[in-house]
Structures are given as structure tokens and as C-alpha cells.
C-alpha positions as CSV (number, residue, x, y, z in Angstrom):
1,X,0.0,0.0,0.0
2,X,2.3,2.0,0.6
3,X,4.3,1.9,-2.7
4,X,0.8,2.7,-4.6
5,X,0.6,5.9,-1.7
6,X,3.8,7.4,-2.5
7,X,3.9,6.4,-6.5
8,X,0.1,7.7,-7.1
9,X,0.9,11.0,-4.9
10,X,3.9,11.7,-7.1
11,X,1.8,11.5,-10.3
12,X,-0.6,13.6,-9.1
13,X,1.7,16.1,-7.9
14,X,3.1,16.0,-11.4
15,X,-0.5,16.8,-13.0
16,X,-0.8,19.5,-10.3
17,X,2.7,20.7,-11.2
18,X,1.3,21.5,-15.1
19,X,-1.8,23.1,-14.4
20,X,-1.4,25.4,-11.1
21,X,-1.7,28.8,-12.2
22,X,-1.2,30.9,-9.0
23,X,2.1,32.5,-7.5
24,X,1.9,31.5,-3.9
25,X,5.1,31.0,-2.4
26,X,3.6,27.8,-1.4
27,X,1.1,25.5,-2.1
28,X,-0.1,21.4,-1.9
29,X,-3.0,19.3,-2.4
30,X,-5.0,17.2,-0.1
31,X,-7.7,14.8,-2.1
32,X,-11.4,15.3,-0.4
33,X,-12.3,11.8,-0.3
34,X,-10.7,8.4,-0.2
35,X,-10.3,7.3,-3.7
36,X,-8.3,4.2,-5.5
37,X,-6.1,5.8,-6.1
38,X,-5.1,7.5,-2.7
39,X,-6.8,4.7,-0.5
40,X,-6.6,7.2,2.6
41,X,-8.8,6.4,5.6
42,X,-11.3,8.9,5.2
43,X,-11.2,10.1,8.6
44,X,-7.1,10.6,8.4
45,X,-7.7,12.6,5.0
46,X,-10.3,14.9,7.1
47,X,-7.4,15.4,9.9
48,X,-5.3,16.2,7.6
49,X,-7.5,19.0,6.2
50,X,-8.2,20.2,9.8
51,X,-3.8,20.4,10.2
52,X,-3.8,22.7,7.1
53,X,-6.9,24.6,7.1
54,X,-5.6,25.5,10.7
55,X,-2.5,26.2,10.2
56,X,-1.9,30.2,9.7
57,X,0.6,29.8,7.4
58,X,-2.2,28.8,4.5
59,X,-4.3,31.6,3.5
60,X,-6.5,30.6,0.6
61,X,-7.9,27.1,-0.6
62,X,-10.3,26.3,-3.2
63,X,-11.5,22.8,-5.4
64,X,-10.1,21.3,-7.8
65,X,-10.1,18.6,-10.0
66,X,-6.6,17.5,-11.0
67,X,-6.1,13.6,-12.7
68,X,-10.0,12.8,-11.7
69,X,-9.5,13.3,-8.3
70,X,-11.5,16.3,-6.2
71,X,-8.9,17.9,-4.5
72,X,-8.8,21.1,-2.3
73,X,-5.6,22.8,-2.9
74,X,-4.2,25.4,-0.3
75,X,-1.9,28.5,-1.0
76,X,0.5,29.8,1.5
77,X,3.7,31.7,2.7
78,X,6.1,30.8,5.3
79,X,8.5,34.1,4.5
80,X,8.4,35.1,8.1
81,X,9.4,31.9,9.6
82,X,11.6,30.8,6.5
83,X,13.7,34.2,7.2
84,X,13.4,33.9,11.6
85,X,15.1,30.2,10.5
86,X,17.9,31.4,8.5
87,X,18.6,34.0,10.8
88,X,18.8,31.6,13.7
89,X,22.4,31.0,14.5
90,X,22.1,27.4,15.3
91,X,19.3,26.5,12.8
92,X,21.0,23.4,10.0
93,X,18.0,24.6,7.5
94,X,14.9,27.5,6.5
95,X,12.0,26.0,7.3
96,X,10.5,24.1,4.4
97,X,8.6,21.4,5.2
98,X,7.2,18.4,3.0
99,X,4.1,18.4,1.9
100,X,1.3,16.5,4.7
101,X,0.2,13.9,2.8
102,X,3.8,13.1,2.4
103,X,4.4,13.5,6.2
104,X,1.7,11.4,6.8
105,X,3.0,8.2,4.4
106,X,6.1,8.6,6.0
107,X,4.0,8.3,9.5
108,X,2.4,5.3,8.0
109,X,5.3,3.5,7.2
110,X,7.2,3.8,10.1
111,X,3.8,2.4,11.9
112,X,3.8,-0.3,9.3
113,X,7.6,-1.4,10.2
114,X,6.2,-1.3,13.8
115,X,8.0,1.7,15.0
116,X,6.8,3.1,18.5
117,X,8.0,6.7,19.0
118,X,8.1,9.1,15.8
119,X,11.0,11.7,16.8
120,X,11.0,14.5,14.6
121,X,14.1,16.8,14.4
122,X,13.8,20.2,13.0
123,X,9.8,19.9,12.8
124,X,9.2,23.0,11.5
125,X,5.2,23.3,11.9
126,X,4.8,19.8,13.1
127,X,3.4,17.7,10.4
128,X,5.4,14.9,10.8
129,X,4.5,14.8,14.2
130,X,1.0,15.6,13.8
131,X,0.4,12.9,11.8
132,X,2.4,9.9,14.0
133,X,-0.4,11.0,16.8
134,X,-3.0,10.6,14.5
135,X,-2.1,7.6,13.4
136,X,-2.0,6.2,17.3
137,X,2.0,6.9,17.4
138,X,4.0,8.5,20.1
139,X,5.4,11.8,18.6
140,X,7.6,14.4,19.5
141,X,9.0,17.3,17.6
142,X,12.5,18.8,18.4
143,X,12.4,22.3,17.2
144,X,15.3,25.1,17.7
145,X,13.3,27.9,16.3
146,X,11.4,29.4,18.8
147,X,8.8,31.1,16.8
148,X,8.3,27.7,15.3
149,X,8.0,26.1,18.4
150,X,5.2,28.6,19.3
151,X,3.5,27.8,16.1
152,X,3.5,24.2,16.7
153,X,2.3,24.3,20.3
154,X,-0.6,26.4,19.0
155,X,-1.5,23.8,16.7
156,X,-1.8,21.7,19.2
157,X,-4.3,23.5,20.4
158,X,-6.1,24.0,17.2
159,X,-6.2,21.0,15.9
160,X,-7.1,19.4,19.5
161,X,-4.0,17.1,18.9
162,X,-0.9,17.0,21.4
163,X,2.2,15.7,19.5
164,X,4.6,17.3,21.9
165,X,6.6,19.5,20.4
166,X,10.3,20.2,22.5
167,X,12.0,23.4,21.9
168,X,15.7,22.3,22.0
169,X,18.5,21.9,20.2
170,X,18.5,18.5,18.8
171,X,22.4,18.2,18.1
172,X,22.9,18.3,21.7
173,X,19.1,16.7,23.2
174,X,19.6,13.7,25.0
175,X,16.6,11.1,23.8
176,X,17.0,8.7,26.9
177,X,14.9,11.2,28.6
178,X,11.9,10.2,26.4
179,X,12.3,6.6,27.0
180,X,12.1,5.1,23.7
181,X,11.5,2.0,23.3
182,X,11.4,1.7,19.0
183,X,12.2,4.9,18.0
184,X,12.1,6.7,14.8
185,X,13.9,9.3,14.0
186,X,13.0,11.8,10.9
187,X,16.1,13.9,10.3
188,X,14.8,17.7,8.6
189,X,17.2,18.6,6.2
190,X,18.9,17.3,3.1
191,X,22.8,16.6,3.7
192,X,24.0,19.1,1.8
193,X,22.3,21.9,3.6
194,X,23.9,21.0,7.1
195,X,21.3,17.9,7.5
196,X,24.8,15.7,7.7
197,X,26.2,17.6,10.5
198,X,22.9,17.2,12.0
199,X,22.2,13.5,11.8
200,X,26.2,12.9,12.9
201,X,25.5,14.7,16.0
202,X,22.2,12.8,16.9
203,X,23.8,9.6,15.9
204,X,26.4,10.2,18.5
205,X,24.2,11.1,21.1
206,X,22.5,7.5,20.4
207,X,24.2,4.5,22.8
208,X,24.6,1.5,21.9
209,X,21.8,-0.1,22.5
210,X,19.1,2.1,21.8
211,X,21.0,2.0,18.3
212,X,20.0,-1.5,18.2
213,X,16.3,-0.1,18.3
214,X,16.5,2.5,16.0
215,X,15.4,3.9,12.6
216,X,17.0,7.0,11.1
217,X,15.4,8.2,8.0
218,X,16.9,11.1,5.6
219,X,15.9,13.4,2.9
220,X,17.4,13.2,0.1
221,X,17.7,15.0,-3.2
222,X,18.8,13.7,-7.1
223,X,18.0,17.2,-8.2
224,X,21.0,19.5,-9.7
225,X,19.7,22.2,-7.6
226,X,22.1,21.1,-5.3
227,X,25.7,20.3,-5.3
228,X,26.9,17.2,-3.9
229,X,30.4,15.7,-2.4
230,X,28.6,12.2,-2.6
231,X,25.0,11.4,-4.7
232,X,24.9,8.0,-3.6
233,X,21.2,7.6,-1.6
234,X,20.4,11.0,-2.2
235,X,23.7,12.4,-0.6
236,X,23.4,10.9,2.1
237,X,25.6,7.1,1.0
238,X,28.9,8.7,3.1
239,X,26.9,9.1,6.3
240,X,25.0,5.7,5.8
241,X,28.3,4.2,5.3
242,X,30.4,5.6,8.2
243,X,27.4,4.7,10.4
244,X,27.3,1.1,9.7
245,X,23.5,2.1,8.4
246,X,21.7,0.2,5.7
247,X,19.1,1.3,3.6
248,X,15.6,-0.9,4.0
249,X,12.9,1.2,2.1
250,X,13.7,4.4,0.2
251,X,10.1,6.1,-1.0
252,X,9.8,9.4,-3.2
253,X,7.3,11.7,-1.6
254,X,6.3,15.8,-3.0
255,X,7.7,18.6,-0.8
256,X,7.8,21.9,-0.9
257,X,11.3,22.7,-2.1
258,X,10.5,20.1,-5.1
259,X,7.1,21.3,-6.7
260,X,9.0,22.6,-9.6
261,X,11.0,19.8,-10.1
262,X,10.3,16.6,-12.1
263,X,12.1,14.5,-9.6
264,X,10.4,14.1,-5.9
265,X,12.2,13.8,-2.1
266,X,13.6,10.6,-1.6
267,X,13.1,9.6,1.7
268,X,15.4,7.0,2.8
269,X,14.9,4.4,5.6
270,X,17.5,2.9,7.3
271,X,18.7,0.7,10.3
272,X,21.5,0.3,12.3
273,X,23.5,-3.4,11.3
């Protein structure tokens, strides 16, 4: 299922790609009803509309219909955040998050390889997050960027949903404290924008045998947008090597640093050997 997910999302972001005809800064599509296409549990796809419709940094939505399917599509601008991030002295990446219907098949997967805790660091607005609770996951999301941080906690509130976000700075959080038991950890950034340094410093804060336990999974890019020391797994093969990682499922999900691209965010899954 969840191939068909992230395959069938990809084409329709594609068809969306060719016919959108506003300038938003940003903007992503959420499908009204469960469809075969997008076999989404109804009552996830309406959560998910409740996260965005919420969320202040959308400010228009309207219908559409884009490859058959009735979608609503939502406009929106993360400027002020996007500049408070790169202005943020600590801060590995802007804020730019994935799109939620890719946050929430990366959720799904990681509850269908029987993950326990979804840890997201560098949750921007909380997506990821937002939908491991939903999906009857522990969630937390480790956030440096205070005006972030506020933005998720008042989702939280909005959306009636607590996924727990932690203002911290993840290269130097220690995860015992949340008592993981399976955790997952969803590393924002790619490598070459300071996601590396990011993920090396989590991995060392990692002992041995919550290693054992764990799932890191990475962001990754093909696209020549980007310069790259080492393309292997999406720039991230030197890491996964040095680690002693290995890849187990690598899916290719819409964000929104890729809408104008013809190639998608490879998300890559891997394990500790």
C-alpha cells in the first residue's frame, strides 16, 4: 500500500505541477475523499485538512479537480518563519517542510515497520509529528526555532491534537529522557544543507543499545539544484556508510522545495547493522 501511496501521490503532484496557475510561495494538495487511487482512511484525509486549514501559514484554498481526483488545494507563505530560521544561529535549514500527505505516508510507514515513537528533528510546523499521533503513534518534535515552536504548540491547540513539540537543540538533546522504546527518527534537512552535520551529531548522542532499536530516516535529493560531495542515496551514501547504516525502504514523496522539479524527495529508511 504503501508503494501505490507514494507512486500515485507523485503522479498527481506531477498533473498538479502542469496546471497550477497561482504564485503562492507555497502550495499542496489534499484529495477530499478516499479514492483508489489515494486509498486514505477517510477520517485521516479529514485530519489532515483540519492540520492545514488550521494552520496560519495557508491563507487561501479552493477545489479542484486535478487527474480525476477532487482535491482542495491550499496556498500559503512561510516568509516570516523561512527568514526567523535562516537568521537563527544554530538552525541546520529554513523551514521548508514536506508536503502532509507526504508527512503522513512517512507516518504510515514507520507504523507499518512497527516503530513506537516518531522523533522528529527540525519539525518545522509539526506535520510529521501531527500525523504519527494521529495515526495512534508516540510523537515528539524537536524544534530550535522558537517562533516555530510557538506555532506548533498552537496547533496543538487548534487541531485538538498533542504531539509534543520540544523546543531544544537537537544536536545536543539527549533522547533517553523520552524513553524510547522503537524509535524513529525523521532527520529535517537534506545533507548538503547541514542535515549531515545534523544527523552525525544525533547519531552520537545515540548509545549502543538504543542504536540496536533505532530507525534513522533522511531526505534526500537527485535534483542538480544542489551540489553534492557524494550522490549515492540522495547524498546521504557517506553518512549511511560511516554509520554502519543500511538502507531498508527508500520512497519518493512531494515537498515543498520540489514542486518545480520533475524529480520528488527521496526519503530513505534505514537501520543500524
Amino acid at each position: 500500500m504503501i508503494d501505490i501511496l507514494s507512486t500515485n501521490l507523485v503522479k498527481l503532484k506531477q498533473e498538479f505541477r502542469k496546471v497550477f496557475v497561482g504564485n503562492s510561495q507555497i502550495q499542496e494538495i489534499i484529495p477530499l475523499a478516499k479514492s483508489d487511487l489515494l486509498p486514505i482512511d477517510q477520517n485521516d484525509l479529514d485530519k489532515l485538512h483540519t492540520f492545514v486549514s488550521k494552520n496560519p501559514i495557508y491563507y487561501n484554498s479552493y477545489e479542484q479537480k486535478i487527474n480525476k481526483v477532487d482535491c482542495i488545494v491550499y496556498e500559503g507563505d512561510i516568509n516570516k518563519y523561512w527568514l526567523n530560521s535562516i537568521n537563527h544561529g544554530d538552525s541546520y535549514q529554513p523551514f521548508s517542510p514536506t508536503w502532509i500527505l507526504s508527512a503522513y505516508i512517512n507516518t504510515l510507514l514507520a507504523k507499518k515497520l512497527h516503530y513506537k515513537e516518531v522523533i522528529d528533528v527540525g519539525s518545522g510546523d509539526g506535520r510529521i509529528a501531527y500525523c504519527a499521533k494521529i495515526l495512534g503513534l508516540n510523537s515528539h518534535g524537536i524544534e530550535i526555532d522558537d517562533m516555530l515552536v510557538d506555532l506548533q504548540e498552537s496547533m496543538c491547540k487548534l487541531t485538538n491534537t498533542n504531539f509534543h513539540p520540544i523546543y531544544a537543540d537537537a544536536a545536543k538533546f539527549d533522547y533517553i529522557n523520552l524513553q524510547p522504546q522503537k524509535p524513529i527518527f525523521f532527520i529535517g534537512g537534506l545533507a548538503q544543507m547541514g542535515g549531515d552535520i545534523l544527523a552525525t551529531s544525533i547519531i552520537k548522542n545515540l548509545d549502543s543499545e538504543l542504536k540496536q532499536k533505532t530507525c534513522m530516516v533522511f531526505a534526500g535529493s537527485y535534483s542538480e539544484k544542489y551540489l553534492f560531495r557524494n550522490i549515492s542515496d540522495g547524498g546521504w551514501g557517506e553518512l549511511i556508510h560511516k554509520n554502519n547504516l543500511k538502507v531498508i525502504k527508500s520512497i519518493s514523496l512531494p515537498t515543498v522545495w520540489s514542486f518545480d522539479q520533475r524529480v520528488d524527495t527521496s526519503y530513505i529508511f534505514t537501520e543500524f547493522t
